[in-house]
VEXDREN-653303 format. One record per residue: x, y, z of N, C-alpha, C in turn; residue in one letter. Coordinates in steps of 0.001 Angstrom, whole numbers, padded with zeros to 6 digits, always signed. Example, Ala and Ser with C-alpha at 12.3 -4.5 7.8 and 13.67 -1.06 7.14 Angstrom:
<pts>
+013190-005690+007800+012300-004500+007800+013200-003300+007800a+012850-002250+007080+013670-001060+007140+012900+000030+007870s
</pts>
This chain:
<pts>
+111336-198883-075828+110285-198499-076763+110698-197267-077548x+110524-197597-079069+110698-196308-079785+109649-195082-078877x+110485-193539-078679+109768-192665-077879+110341-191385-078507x+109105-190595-078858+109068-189262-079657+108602-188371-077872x+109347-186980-078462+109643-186035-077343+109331-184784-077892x+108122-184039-077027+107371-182891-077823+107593-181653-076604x+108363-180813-077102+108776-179813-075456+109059-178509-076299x+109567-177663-075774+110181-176706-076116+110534-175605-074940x+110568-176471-073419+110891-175354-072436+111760-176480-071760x+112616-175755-070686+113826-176153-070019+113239-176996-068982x+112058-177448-068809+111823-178739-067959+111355-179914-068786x+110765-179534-069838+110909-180694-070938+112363-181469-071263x+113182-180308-071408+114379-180722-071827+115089-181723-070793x+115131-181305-069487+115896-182364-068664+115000-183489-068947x+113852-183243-068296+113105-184718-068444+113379-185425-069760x+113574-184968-070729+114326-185500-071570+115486-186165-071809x+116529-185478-070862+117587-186339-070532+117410-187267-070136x+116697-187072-068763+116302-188023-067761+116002-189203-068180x+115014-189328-069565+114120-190048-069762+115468-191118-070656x+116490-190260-071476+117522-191003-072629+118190-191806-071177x+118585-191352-070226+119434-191643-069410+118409-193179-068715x+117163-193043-068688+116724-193912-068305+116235-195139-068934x+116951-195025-070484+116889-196246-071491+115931-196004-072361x+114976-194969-072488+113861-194670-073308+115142-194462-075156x+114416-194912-076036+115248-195057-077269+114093-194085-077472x+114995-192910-078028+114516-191197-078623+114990-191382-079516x+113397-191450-080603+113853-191421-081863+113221-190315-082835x+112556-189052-082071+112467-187955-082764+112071-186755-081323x+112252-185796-081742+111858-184597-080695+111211-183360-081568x+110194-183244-081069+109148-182384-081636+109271-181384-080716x+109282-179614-081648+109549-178964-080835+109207-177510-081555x+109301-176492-081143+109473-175181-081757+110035-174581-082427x+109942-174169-083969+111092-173814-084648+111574-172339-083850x+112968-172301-084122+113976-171091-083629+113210-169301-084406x+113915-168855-083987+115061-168811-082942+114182-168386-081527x+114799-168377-080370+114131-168470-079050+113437-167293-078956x+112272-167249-078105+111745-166067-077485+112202-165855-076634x+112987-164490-076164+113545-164124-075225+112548-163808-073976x+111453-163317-074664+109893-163086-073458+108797-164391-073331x+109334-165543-073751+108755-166371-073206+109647-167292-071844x+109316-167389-070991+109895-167722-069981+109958-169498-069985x+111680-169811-069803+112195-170895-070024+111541-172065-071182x+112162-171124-072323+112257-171470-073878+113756-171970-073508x+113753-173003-074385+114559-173674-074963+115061-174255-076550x+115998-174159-076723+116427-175065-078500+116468-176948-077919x+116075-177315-079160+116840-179092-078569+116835-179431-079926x+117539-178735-080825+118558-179148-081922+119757-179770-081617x+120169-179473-080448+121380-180086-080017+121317-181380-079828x+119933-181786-078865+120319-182546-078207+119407-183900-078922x+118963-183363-079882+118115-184307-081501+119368-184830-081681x+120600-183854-082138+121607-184594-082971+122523-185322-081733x+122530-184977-080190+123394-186090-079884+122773-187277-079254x+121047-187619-079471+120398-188574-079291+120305-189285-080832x+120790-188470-081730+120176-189079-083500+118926-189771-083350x+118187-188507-082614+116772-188314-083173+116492-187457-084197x+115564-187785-084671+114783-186615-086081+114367-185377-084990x+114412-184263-085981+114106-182867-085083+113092-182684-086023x+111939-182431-085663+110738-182013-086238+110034-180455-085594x+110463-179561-086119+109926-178003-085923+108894-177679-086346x+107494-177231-085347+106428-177038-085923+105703-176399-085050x+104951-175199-085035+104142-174610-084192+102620-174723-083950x+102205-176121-084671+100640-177116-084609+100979-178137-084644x+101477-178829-083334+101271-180066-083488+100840-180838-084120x+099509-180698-083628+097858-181354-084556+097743-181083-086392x+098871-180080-086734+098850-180324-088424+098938-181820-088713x+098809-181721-090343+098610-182958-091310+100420-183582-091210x+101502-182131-091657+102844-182654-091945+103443-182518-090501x+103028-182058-089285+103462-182987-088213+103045-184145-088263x+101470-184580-088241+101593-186235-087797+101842-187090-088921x+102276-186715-090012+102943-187323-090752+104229-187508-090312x+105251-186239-090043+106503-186693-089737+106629-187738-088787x+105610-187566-087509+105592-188281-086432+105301-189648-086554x+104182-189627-087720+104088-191297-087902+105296-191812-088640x+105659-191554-089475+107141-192349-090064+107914-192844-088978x+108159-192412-087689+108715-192297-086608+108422-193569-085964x+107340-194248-086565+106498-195431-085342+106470-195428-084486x+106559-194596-083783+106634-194218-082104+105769-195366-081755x+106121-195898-079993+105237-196569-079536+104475-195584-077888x+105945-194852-078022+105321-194461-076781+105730-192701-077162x+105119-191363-076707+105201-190022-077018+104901-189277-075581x+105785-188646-075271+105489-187715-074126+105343-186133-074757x+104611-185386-074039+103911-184371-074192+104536-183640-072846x+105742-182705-072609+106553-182584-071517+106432-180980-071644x+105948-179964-071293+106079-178054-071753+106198-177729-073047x+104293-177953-073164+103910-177838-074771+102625-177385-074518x+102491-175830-074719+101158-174974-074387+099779-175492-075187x+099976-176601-076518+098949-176446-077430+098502-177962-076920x+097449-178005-076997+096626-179413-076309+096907-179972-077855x+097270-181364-077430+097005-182819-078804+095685-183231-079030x+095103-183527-080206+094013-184001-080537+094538-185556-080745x+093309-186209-081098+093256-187517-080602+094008-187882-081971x+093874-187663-083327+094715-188260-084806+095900-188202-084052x+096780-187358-083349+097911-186854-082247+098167-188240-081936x+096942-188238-080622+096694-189361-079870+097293-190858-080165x+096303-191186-081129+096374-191965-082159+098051-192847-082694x+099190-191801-082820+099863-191918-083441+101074-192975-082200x+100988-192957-080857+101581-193795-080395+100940-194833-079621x+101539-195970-080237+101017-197494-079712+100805-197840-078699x+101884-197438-077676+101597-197551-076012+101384-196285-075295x+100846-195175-075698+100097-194623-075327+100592-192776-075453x+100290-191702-074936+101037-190479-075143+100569-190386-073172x+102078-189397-072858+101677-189153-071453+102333-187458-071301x+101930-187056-070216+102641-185424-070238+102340-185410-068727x+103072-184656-068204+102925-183878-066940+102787-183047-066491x+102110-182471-065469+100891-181194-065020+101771-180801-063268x+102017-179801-063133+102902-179741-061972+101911-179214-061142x+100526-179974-060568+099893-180004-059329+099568-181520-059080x+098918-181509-058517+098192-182943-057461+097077-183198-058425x+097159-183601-059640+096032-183918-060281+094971-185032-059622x+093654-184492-059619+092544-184059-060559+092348-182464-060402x+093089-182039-058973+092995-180059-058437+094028-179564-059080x+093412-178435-060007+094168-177477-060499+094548-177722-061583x+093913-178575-063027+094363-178781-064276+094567-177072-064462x+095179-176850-066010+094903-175524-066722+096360-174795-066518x+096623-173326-066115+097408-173284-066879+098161-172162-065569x+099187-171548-065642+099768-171148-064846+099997-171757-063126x+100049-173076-063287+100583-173397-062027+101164-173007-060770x+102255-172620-060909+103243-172005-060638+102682-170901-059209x+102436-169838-060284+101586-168562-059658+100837-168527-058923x+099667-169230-059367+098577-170115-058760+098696-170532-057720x+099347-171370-057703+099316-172334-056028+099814-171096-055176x+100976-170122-055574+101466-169349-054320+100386-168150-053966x+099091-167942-055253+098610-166657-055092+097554-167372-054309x+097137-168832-054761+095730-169142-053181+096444-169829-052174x+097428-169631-051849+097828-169733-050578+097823-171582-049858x+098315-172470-051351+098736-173677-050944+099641-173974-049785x+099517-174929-049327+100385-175818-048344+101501-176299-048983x+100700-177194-050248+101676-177851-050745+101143-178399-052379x+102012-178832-052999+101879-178945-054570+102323-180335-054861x+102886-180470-056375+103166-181381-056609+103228-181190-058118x+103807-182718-058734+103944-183101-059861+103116-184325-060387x+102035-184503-061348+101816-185464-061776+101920-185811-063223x+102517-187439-063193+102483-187913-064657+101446-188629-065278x+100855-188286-066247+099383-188804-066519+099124-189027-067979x+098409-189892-068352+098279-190464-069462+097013-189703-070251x+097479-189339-071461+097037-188199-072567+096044-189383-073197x+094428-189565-073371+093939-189857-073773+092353-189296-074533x+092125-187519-074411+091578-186962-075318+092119-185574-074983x+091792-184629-075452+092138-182884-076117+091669-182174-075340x+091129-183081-074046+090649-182365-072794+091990-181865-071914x+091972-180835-070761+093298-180664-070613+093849-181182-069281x+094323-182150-068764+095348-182892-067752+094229-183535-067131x+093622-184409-068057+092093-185444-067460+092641-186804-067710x+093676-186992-067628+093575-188607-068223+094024-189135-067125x+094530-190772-066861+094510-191576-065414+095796-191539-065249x+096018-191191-063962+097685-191164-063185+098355-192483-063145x+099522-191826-063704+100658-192694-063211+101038-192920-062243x+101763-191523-061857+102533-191770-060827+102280-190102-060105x+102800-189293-058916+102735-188399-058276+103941-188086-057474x+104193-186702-057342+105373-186455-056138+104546-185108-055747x+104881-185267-054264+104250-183802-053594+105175-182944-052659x+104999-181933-053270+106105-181082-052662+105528-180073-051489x+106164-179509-050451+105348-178475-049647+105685-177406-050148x+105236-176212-049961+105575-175111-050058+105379-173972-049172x+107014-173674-048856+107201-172958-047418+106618-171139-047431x+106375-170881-046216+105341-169538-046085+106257-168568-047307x+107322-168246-047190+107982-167559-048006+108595-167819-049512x+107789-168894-049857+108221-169573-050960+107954-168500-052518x+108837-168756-053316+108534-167704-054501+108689-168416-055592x+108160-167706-056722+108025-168798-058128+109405-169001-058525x+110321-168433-058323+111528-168931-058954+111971-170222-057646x+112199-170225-056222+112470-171565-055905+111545-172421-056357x+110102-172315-055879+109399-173167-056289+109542-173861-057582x+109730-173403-058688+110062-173514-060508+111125-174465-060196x+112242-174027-059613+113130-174995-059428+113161-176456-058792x+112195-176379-057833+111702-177712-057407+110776-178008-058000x+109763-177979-058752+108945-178729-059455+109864-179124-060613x+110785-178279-060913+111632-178740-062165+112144-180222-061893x+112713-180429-060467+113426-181527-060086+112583-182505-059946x+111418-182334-059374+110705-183215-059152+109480-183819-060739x+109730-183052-061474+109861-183459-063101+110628-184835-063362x+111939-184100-063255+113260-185212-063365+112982-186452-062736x+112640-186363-061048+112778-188131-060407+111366-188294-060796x+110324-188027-061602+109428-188878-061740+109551-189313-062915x+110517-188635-063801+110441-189075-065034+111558-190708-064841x+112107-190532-064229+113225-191982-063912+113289-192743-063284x+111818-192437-062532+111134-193215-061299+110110-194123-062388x+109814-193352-063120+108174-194064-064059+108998-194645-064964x+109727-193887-066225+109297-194426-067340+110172-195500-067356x+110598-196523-066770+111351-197717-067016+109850-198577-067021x+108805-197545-065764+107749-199144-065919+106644-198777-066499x+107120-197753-067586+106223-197168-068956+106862-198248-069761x+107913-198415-069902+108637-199056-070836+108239-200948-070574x+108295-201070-069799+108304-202508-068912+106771-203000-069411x+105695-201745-069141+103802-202282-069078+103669-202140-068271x+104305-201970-066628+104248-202218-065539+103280-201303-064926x+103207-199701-065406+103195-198537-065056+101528-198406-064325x+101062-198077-063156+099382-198189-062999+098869-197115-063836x+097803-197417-064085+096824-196641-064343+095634-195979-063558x+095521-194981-062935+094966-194806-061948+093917-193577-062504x+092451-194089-062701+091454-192530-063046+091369-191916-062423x+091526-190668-062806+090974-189004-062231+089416-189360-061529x+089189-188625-060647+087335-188386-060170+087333-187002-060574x+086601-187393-061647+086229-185224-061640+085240-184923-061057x+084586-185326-060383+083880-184599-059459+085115-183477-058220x+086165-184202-058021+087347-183730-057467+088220-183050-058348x+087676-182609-059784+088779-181708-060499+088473-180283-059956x+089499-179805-060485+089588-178277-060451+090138-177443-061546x+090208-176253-061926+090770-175211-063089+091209-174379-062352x+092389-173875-062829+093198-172320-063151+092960-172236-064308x+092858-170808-064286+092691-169842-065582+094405-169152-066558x+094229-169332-067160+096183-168374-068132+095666-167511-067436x+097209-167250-067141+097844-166045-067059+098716-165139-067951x+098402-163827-068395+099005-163122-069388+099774-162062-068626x+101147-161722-068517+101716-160904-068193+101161-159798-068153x+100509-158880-068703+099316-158051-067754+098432-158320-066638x+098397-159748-066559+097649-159556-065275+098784-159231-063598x+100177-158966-064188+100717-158883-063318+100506-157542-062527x+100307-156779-063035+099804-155196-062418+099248-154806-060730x+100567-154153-060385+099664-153971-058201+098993-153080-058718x+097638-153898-057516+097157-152861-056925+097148-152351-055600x+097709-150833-055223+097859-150436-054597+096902-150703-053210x+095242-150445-053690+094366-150619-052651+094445-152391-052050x+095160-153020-052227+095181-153902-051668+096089-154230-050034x+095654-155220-049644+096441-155161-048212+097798-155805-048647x+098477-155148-047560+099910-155244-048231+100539-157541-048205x+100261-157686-046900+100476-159094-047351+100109-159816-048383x+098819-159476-048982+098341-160476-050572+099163-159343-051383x+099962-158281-051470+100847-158318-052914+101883-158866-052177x+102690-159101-051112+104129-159792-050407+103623-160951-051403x+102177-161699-051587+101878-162823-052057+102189-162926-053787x+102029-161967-053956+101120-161377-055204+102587-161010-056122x+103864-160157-055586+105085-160690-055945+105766-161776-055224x+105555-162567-054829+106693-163376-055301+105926-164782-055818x+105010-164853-056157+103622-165457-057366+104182-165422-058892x+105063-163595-058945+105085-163677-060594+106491-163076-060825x+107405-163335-059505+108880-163382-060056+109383-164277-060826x+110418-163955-061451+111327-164762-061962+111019-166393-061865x+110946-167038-062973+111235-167113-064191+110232-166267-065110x+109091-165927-064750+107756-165227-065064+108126-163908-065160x+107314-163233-066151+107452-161725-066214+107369-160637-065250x+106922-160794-063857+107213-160267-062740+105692-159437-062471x+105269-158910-061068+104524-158069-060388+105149-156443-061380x+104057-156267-061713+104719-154644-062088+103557-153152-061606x+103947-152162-061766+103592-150758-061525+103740-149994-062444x+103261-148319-062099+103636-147346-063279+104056-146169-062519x+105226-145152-063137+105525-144140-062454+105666-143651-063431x+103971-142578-063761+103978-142195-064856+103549-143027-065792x+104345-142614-066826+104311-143551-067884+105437-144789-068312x+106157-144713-067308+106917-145768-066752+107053-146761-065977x+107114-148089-066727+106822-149210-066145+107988-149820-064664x+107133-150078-063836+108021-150399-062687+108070-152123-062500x+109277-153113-062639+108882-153820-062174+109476-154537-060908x+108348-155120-060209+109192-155537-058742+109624-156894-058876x+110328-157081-057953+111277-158414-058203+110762-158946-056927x+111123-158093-056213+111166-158704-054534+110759-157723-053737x+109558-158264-052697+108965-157240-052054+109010-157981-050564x+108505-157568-049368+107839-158104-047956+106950-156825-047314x+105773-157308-046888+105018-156057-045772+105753-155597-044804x+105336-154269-044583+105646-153959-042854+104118-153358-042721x+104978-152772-041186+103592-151904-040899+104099-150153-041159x+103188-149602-041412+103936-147988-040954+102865-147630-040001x+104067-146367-039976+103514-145421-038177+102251-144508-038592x+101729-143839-040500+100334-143614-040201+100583-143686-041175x+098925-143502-041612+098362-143834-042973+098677-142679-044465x+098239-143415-045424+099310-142788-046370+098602-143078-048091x+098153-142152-048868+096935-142246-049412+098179-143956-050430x+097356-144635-050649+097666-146164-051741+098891-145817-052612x+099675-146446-052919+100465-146474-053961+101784-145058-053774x+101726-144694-052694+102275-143004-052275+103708-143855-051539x+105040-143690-052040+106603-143708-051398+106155-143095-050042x+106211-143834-048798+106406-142766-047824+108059-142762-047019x+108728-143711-047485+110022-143545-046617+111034-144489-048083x+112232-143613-047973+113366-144963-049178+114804-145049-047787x+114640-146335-047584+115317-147153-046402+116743-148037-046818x+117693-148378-046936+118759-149533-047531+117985-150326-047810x+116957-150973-047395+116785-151824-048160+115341-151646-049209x+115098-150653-049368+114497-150020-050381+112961-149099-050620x+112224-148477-051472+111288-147663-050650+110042-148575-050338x+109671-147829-049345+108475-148738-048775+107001-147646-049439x+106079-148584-049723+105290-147663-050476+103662-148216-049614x+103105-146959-049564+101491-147229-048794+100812-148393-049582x+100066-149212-049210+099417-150079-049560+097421-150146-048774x+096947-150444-049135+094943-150473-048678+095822-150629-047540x+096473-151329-046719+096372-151709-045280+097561-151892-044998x+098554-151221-044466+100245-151665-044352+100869-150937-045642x+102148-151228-045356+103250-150781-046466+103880-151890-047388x+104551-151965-048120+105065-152899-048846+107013-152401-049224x+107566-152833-048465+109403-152590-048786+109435-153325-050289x+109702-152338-051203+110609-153173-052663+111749-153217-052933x+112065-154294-052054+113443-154885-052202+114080-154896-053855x+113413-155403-054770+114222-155461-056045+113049-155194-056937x+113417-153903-057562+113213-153902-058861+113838-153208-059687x+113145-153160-060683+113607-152613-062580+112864-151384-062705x+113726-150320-062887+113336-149195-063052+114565-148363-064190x+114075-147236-064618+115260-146652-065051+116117-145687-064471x+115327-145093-063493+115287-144167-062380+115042-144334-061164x+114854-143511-060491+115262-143274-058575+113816-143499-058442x+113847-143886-057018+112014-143747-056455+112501-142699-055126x+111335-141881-054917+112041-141154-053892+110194-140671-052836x+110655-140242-051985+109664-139752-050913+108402-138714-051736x+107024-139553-051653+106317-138595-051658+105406-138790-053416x+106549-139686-054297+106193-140312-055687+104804-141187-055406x+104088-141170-056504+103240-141958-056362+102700-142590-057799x+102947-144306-057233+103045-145673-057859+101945-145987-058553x+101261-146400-059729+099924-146761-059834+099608-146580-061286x
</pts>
């Protein structure tokens, strides 16, 4: 089936491969004009990979414009995936492919449509996650009937950068698992119960900010929620931004007013927290942290 490809981040893109590799005929890729944002986390170009599919590259930052779904209709698409593309499609969108538009939501859909995934599942303290592929049928956001599903666990110490990496993969085998029997008709259709939906709220890199008065295990939670690939857990020393990479609780031997260095150890300073200490293994600073500084 002629198939148009609307992404502009590095899990769109494989699934993209995935999808050429799996016989899908790509005959345009809709995407973000250049040049990359370096502060948007896993941006991608696919100019490249327009010209070694000789698909049309269509650059546009509204989908839902008049001279996108124009370009897109010349295209006759029959079938359009919607693969790491922040702006919801309206139905003229909709409209424009014959066998249907589909995109994928990296939880257990109908729990947890919306937006920061990722973070989310590690900051309420999931078991386990997943990937679903689901069929785009109004401007509502990840409501339409399942395809298909993969569920992943997620281990006590799990952080957004492994995790990112396995939902990435598990992107990939559903995309080469399904779309042959997208292509075929074969594919089920399975409705959402929203009485069983759920929402996350965006997340804006300010909301990454510790707070000190907290107990030290929910920030252990709390960074590694908004490491890497994400703009990270951050602090202030001063008027200088701290950010942590990598943290774990301990306990200390007494109490120690919030946000106060009380010991810097090899493996890095441990700082008072509402209840326990917190070791910061990795961060970004320009300067030293030392005994007695205080974080906040």
């Amino acid at each position: 089936m002629r198939t148009v490809w609307v992404s502009f981040d590095t899990i769109g893109r494989d699934c993209l491969e995935a999808a050429a590799g799996a016989g899908a005929e790509i005959v345009g890729v809709v995407t973000l004009p250049g040049p990359i944002d370096p502060n948007r986390s896993g941006q991608r170009a696919f100019d490249d990979i327009a010209a070694r599919l000789d698909a049309a590259l269509i650059e546009t930052r509204d989908v839902n414009s008049p001279e996108t779904l124009n370009a897109i209709r010349k295209l006759e698409p029959e079938l359009i995936f919607v693969v790491g593309w922040s702006q919801l499609v309206h139905e003229p969108f909709i409209a424009l492919a014959s066998e249907g538009v589909f995109g994928m939501h990296p939880t257990l859909l109908p729990r947890h449509r919306g937006r920061a995934p990722i973070p989310w599942a590690i900051l309420s303290g999931l078991a386990r996650t997943g990937v679903t592929l689901f069929e785009i049928v109004e401007r509502t956001a990840d409501s339409g009937s399942i395809v298909g599903q993969v569920t992943l666990d997620i281990a006590p110490d799990e952080t957004a950068t492994t995790l990112f990496a396995r939902i990435a993969d598990a992107h990939v085998a559903l995309t080469r698992e399904l779309l042959p029997q997208l292509v075929a008709g074969t594919a089920p259709r399975i409705p959402q119960d929203p009485s069983r939906a759920s929402s996350w709220p965006k997340r804006t890199p300010a909301d990454g900010i510790i707070d000190w008065e907290t107990r030290a295990p929910y920030l252990y939670d709390w960074v590694r929620a908004q490491t890497r690939p994400y703009p990270g857990a951050f602090t202030f020393l001063g008027d200088e931004k701290v950010i942590v990479w990598g943290a774990r609780p301990v306990e200390l031997s007494e109490a120690a007013p919030a946000g106060t260095i009380v010991e810097v150890g090899p493996e890095g300073p441990v700082v008072a927290c509402g209840e326990g200490g917190l070791v910061l293994e990795e961060i970004q600073t320009s300067g030293e942290l030392g005994v007695g500084m205080r974080l906040g």
